[in-house]
TORNU-453625 format. One record per atom (N, C-alpha, C): residue number from 0; residue in three letters; x, y, z. Coordinates in pm, 1 decimal. Atoms other than C-alpha are relative to their C-alpha. Layout:
<site seq="NUM" type="ALA" east="X" north="Y" up="Z"/>
...
//
This chain:
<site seq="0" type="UNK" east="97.2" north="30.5" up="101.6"/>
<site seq="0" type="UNK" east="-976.1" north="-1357.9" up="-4104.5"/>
<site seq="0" type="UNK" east="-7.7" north="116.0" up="-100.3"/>
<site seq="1" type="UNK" east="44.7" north="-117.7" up="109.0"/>
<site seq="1" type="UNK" east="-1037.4" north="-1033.6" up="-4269.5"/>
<site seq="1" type="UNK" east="159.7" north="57.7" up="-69.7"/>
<site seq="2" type="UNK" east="-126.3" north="-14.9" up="66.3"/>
<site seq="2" type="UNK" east="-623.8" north="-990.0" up="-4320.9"/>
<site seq="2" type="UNK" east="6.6" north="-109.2" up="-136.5"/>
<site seq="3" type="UNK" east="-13.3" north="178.9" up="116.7"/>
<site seq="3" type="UNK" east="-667.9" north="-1368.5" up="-4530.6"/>
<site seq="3" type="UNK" east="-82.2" north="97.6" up="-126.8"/>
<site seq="4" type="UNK" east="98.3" north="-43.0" up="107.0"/>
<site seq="4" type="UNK" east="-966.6" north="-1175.6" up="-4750.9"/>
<site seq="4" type="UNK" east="66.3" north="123.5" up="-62.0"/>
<site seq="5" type="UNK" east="-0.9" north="-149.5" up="75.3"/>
<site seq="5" type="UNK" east="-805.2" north="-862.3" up="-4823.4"/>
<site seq="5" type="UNK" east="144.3" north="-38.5" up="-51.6"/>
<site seq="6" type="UNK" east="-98.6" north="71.4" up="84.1"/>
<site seq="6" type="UNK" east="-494.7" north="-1075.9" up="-4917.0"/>
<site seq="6" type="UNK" east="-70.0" north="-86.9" up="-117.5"/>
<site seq="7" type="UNK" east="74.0" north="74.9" up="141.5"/>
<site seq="7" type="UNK" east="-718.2" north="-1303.3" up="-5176.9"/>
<site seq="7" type="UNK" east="-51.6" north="124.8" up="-87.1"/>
<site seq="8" type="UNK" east="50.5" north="-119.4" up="75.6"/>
<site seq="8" type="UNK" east="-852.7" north="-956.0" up="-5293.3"/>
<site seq="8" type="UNK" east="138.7" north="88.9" up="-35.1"/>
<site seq="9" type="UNK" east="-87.2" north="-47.6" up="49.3"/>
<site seq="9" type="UNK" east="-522.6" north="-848.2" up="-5315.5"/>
<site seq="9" type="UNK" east="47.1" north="155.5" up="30.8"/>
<site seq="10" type="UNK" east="13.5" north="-85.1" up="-81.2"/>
<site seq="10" type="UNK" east="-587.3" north="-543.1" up="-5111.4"/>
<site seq="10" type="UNK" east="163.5" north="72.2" up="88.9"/>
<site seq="11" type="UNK" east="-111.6" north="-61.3" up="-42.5"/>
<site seq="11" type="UNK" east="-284.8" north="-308.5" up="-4990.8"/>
<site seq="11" type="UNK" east="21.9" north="-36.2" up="195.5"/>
<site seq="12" type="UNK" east="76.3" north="7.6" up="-179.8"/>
<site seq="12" type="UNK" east="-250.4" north="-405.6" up="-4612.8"/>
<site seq="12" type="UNK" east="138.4" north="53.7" up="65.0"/>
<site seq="13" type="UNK" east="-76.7" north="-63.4" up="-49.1"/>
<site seq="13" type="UNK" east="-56.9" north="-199.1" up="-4379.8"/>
<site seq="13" type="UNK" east="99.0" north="-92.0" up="78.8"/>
<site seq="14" type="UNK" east="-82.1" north="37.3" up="-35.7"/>
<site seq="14" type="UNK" east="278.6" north="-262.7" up="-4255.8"/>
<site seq="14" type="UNK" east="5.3" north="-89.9" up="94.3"/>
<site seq="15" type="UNK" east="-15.3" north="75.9" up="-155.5"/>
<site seq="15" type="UNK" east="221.7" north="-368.7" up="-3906.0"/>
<site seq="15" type="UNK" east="-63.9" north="-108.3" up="4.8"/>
<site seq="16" type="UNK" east="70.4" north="123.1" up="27.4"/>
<site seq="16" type="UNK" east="15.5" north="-659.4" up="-4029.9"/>
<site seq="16" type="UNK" east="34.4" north="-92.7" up="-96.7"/>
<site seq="17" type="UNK" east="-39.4" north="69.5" up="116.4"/>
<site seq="17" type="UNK" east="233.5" north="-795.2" up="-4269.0"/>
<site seq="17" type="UNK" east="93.3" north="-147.3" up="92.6"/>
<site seq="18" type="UNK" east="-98.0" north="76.4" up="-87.2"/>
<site seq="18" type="UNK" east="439.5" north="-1007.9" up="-3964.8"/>
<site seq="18" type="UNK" east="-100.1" north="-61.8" up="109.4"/>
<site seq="19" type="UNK" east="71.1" north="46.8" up="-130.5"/>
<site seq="19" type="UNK" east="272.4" north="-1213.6" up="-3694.8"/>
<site seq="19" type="UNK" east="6.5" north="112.1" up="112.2"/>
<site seq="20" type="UNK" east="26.6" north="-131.6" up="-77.9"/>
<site seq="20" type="UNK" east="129.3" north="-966.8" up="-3443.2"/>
<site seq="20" type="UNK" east="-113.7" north="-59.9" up="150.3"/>
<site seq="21" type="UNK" east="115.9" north="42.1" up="-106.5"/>
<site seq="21" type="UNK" east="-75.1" north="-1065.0" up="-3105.8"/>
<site seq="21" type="UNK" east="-50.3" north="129.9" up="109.8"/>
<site seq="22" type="UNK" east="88.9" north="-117.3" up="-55.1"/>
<site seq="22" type="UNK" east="-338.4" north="-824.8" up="-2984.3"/>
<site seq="22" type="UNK" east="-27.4" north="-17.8" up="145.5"/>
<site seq="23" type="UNK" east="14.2" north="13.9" up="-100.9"/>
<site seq="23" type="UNK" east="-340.2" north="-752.8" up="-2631.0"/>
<site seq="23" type="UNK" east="-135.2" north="99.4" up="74.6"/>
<site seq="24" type="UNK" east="130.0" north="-76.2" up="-62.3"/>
<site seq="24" type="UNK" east="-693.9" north="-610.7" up="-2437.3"/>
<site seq="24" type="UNK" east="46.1" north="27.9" up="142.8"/>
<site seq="25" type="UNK" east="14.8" north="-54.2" up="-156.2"/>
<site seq="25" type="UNK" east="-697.3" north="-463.7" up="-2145.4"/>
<site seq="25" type="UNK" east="-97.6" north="85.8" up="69.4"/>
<site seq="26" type="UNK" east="161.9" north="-89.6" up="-42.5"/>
<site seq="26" type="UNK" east="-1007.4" north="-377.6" up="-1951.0"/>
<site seq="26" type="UNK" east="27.7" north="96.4" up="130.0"/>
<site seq="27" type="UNK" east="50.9" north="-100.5" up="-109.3"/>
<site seq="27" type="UNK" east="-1071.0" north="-103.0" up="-1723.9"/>
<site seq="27" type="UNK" east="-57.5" north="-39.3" up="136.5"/>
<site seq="28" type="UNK" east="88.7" north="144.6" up="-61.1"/>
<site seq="28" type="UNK" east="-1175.3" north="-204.3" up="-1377.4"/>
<site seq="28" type="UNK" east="-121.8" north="-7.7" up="56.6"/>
<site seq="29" type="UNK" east="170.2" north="15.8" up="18.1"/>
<site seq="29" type="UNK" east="-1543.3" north="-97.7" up="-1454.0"/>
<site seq="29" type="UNK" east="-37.2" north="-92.2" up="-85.3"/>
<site seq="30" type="UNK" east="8.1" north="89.6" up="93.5"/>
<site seq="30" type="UNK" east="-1518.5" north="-329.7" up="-1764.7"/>
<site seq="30" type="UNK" east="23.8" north="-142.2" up="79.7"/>
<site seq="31" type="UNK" east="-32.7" north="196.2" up="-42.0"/>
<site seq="31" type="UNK" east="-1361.1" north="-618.5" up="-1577.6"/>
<site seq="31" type="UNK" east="-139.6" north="5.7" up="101.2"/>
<site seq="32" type="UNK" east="127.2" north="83.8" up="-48.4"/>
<site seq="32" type="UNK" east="-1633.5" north="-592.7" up="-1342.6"/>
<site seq="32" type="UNK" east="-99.7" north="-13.0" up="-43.5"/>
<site seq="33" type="UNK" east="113.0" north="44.1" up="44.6"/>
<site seq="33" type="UNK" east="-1917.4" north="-563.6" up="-1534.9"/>
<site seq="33" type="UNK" east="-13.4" north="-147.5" up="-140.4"/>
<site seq="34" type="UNK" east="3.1" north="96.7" up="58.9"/>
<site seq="34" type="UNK" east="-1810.7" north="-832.8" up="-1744.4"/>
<site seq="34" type="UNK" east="-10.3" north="-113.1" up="64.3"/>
<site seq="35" type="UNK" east="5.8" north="120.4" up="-72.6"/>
<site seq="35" type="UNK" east="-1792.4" north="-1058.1" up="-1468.9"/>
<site seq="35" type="UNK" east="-147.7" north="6.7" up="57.8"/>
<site seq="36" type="UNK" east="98.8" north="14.7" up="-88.6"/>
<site seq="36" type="UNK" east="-2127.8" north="-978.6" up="-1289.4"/>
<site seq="36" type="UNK" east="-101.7" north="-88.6" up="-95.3"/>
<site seq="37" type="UNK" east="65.1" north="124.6" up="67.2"/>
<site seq="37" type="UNK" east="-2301.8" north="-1240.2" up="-1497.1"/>
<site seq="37" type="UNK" east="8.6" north="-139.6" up="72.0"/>
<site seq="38" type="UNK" east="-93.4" north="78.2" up="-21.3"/>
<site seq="38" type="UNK" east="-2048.2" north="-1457.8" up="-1366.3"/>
<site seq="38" type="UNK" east="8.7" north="-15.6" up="155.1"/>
<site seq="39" type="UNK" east="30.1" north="-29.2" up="-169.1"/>
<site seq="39" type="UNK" east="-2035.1" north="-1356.5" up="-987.1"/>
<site seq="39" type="UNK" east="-74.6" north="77.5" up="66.8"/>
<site seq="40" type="UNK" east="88.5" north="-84.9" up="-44.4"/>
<site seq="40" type="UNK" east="-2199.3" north="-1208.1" up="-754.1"/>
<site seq="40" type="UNK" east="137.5" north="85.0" up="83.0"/>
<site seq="41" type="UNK" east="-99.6" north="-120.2" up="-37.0"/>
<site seq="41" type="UNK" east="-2051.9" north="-895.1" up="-570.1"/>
<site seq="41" type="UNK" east="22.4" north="-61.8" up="145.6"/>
<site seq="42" type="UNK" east="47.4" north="24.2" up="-112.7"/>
<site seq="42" type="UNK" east="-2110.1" north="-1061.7" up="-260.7"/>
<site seq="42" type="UNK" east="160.2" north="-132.3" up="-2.3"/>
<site seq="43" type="UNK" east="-134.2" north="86.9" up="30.6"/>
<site seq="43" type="UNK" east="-1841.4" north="-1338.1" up="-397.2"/>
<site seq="43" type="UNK" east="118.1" north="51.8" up="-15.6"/>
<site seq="44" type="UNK" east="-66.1" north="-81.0" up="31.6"/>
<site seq="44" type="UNK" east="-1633.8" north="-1099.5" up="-520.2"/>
<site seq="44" type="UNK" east="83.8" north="33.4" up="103.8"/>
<site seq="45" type="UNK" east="-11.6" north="-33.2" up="-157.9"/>
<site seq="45" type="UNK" east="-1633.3" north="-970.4" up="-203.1"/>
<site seq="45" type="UNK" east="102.2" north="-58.7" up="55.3"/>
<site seq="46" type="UNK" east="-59.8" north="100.8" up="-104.3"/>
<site seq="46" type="UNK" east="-1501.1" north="-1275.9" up="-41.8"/>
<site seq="46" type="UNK" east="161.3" north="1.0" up="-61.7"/>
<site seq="47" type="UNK" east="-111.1" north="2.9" up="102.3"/>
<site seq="47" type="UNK" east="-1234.3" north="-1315.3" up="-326.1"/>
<site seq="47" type="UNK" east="102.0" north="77.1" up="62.6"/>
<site seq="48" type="UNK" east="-79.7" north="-106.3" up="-59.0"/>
<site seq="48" type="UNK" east="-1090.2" north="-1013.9" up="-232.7"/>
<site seq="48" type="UNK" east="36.2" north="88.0" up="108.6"/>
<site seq="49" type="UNK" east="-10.6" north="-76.8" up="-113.2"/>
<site seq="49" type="UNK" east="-1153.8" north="-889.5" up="44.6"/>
<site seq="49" type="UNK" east="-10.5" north="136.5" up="-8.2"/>
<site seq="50" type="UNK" east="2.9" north="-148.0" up="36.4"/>
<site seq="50" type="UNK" east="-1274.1" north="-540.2" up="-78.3"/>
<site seq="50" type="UNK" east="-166.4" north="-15.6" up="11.6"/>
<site seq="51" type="UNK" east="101.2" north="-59.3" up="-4.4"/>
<site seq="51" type="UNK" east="-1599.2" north="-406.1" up="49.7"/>
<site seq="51" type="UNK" east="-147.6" north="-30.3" up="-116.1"/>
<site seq="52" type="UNK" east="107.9" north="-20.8" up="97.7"/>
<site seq="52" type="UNK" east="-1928.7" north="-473.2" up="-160.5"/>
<site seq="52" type="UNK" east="-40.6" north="86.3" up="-49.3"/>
<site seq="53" type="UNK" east="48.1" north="-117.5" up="39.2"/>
<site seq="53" type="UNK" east="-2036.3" north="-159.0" up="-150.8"/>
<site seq="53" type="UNK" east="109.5" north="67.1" up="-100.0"/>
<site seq="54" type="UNK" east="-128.8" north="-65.2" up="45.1"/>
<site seq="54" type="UNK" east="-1653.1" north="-57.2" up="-241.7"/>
<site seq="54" type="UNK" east="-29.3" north="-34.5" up="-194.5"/>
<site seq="55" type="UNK" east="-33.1" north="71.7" up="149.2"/>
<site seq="55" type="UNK" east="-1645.6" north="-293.1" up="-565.9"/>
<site seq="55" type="UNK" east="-133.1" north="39.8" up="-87.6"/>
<site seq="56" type="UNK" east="130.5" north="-37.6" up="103.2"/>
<site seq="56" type="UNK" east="-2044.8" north="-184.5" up="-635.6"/>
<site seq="56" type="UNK" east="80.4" north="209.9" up="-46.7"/>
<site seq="57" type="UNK" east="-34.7" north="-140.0" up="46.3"/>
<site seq="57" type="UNK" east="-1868.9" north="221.6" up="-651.8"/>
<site seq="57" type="UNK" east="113.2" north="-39.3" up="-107.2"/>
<site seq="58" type="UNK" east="-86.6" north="29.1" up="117.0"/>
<site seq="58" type="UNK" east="-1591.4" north="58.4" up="-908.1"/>
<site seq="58" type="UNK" east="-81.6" north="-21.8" up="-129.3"/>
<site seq="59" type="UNK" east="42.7" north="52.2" up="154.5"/>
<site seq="59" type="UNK" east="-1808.3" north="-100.3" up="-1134.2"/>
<site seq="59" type="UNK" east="-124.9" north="146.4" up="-52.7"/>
<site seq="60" type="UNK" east="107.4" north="-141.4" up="98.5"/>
<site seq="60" type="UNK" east="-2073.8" north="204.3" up="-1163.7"/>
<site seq="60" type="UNK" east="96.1" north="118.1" up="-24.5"/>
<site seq="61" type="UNK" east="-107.3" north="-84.4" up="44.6"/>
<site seq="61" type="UNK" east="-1779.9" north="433.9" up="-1236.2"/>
<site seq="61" type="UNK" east="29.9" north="136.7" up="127.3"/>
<site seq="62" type="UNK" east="-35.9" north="-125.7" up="-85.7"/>
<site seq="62" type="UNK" east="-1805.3" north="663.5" up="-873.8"/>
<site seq="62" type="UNK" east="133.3" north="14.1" up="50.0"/>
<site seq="63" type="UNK" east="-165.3" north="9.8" up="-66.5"/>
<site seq="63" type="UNK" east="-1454.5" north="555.5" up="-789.1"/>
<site seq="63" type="UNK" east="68.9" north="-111.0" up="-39.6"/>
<site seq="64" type="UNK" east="-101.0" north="46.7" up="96.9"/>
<site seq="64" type="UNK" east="-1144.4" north="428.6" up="-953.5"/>
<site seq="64" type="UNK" east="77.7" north="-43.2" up="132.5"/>
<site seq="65" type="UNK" east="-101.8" north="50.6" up="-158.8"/>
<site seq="65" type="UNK" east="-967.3" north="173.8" up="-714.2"/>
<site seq="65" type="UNK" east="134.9" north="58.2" up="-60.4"/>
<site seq="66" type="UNK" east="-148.5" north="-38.6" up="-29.6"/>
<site seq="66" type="UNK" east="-575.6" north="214.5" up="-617.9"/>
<site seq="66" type="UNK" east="34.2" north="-112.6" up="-19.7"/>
<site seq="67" type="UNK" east="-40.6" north="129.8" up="51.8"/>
<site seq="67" type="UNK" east="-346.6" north="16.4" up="-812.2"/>
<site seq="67" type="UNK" east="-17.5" north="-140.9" up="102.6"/>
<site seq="68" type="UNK" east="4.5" north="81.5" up="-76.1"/>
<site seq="68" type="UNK" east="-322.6" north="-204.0" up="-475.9"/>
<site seq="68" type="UNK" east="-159.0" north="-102.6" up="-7.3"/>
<site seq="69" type="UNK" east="156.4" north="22.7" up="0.8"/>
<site seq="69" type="UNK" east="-747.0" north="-269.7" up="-507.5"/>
<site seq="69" type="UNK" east="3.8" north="-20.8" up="-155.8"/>
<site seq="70" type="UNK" east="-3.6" north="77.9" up="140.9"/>
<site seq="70" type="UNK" east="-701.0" north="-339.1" up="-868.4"/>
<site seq="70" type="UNK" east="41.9" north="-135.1" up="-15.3"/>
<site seq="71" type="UNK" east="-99.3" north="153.5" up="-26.2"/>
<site seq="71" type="UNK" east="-413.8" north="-642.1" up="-818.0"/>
<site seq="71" type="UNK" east="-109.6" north="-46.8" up="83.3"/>
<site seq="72" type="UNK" east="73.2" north="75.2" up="-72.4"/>
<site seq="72" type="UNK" east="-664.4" north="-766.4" up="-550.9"/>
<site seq="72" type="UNK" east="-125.5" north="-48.4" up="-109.9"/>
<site seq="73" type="UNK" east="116.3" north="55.4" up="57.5"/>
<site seq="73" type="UNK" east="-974.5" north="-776.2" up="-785.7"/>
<site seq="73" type="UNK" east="41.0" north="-116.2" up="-105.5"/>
<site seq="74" type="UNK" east="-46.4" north="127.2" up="94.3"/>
<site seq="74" type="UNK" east="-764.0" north="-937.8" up="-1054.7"/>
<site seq="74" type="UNK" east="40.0" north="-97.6" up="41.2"/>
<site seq="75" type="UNK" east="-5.7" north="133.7" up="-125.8"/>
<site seq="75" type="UNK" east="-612.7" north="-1191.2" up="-781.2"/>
<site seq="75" type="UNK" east="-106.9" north="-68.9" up="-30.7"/>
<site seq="76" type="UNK" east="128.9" north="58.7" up="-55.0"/>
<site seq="76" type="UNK" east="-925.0" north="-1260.4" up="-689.8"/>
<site seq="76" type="UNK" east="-88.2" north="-75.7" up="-121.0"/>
<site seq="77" type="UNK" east="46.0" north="45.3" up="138.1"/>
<site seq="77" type="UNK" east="-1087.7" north="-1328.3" up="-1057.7"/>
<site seq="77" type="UNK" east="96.8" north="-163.2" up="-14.4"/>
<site seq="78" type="UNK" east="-97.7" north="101.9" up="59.5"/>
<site seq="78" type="UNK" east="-756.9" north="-1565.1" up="-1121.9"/>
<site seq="78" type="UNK" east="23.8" north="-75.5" up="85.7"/>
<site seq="79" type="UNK" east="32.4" north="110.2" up="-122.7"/>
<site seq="79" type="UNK" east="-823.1" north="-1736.5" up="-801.5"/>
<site seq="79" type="UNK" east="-99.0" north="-100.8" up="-39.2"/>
<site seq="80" type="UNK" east="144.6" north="50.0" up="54.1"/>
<site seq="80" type="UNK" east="-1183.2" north="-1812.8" up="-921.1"/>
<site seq="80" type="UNK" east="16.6" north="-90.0" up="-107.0"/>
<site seq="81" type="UNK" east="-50.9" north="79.3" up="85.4"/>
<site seq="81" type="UNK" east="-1062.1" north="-1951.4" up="-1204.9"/>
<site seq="81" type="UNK" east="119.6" north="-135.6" up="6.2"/>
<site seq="82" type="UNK" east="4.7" north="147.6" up="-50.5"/>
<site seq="82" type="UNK" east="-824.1" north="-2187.3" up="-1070.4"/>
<site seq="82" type="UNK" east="-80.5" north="-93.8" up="97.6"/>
<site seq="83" type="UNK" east="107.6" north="152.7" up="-128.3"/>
<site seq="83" type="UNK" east="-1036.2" north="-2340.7" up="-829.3"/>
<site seq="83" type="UNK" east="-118.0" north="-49.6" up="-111.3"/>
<site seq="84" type="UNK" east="124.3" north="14.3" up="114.4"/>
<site seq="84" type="UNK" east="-1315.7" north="-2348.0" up="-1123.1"/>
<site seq="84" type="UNK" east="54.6" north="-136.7" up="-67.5"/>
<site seq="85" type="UNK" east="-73.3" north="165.8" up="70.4"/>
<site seq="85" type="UNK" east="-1021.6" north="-2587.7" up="-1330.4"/>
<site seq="85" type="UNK" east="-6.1" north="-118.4" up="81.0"/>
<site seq="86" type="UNK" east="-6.5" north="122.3" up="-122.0"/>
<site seq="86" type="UNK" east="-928.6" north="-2792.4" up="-1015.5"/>
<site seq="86" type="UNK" east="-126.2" north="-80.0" up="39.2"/>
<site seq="87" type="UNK" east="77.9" north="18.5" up="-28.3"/>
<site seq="87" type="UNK" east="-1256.1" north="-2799.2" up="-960.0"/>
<site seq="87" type="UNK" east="-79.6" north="-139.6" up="-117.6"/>
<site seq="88" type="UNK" east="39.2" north="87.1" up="158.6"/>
<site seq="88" type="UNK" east="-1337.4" north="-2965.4" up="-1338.8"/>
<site seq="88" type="UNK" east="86.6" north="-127.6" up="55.3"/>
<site seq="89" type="UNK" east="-90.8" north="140.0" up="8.6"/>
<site seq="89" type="UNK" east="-1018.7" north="-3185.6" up="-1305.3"/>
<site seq="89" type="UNK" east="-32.9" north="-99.7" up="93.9"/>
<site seq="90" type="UNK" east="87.0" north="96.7" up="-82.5"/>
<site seq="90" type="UNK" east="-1129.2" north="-3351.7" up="-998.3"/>
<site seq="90" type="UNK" east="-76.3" north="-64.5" up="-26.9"/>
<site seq="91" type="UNK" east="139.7" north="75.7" up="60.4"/>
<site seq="91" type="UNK" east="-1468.5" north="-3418.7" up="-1122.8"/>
<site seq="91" type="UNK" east="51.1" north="-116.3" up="-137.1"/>
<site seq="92" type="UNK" east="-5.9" north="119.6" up="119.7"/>
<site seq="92" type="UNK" east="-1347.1" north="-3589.9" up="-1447.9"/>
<site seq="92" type="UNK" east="127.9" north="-147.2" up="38.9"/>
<site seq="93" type="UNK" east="-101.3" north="115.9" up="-39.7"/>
<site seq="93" type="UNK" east="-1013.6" north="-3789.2" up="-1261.3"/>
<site seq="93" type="UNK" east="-116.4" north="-66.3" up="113.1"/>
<site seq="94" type="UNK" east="77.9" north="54.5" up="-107.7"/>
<site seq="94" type="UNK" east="-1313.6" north="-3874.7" up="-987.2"/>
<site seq="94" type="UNK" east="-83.8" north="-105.0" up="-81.5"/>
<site seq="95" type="UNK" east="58.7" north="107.5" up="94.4"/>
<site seq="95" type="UNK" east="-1517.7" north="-4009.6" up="-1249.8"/>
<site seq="95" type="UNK" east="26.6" north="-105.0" up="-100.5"/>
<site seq="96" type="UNK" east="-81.8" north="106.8" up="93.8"/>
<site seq="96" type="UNK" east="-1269.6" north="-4197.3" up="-1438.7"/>
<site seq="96" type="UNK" east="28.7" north="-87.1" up="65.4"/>
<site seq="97" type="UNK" east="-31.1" north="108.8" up="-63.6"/>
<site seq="97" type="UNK" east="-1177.8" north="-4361.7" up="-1135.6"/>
<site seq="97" type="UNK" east="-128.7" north="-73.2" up="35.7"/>
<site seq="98" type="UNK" east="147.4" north="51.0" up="-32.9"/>
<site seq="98" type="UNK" east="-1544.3" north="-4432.8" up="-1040.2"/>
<site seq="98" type="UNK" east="-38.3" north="-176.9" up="-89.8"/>
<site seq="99" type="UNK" east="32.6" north="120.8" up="137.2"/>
<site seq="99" type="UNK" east="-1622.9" north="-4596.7" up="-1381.1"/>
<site seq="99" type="UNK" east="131.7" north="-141.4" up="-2.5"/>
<site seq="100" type="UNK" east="-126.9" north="148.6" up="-21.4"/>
<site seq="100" type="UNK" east="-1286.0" north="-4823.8" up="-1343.5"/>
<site seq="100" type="UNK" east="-37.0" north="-124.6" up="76.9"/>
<site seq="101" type="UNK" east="20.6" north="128.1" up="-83.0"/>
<site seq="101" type="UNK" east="-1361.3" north="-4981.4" up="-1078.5"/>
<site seq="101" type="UNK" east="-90.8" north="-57.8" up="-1.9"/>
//
């Protein structure tokens, strides 16, 4: 959006934005968890992964930085949650399509 405006303004725009470009984030894994605790509880989390409550509550307040191994697990565990969340949708709407059919 703001590359489109500073092209109608006619605006000098740096090189690396002159070509299709896709921005990649990457959170920290105090960020990934506190972005999720809205979302889960630590207690779920927990289960997900199989990493300590207490463990995953010292990640997200910043007293300790898991080991790559305890990182791959939390993210697992997130991208677990999330397919079962879809499966979980798709069911419900192929359940109810068949419902209403018949």
């Amino acid at each position: 959006m703001h590359l489109e405006t500073m092209r109608e303004d006619e605006d000098k725009i740096p090189a690396q934005f002159q070509e299709e470009y896709d921005l990649v984030f990457e959170l920290d894994s105090r960020a990934l968890l506190h972005h999720y605790e809205g979302i889960i509880t630590r207690t779920g989390l927990s289960k997900l992964t199989g990493i300590n409550e207490k463990q995953l509550g010292h990640y997200a307040q910043g007293i300790r930085n898991p080991r790559k191994a305890q990182r791959e697990r939390i993210i697992r565990g997130i991208h677990n949650l999330g397919k079962a969340a879809n499966l979980t949708v798709f069911f419900c709407i192929v359940f109810t399509s068949v419902c209403k059919n018949s």
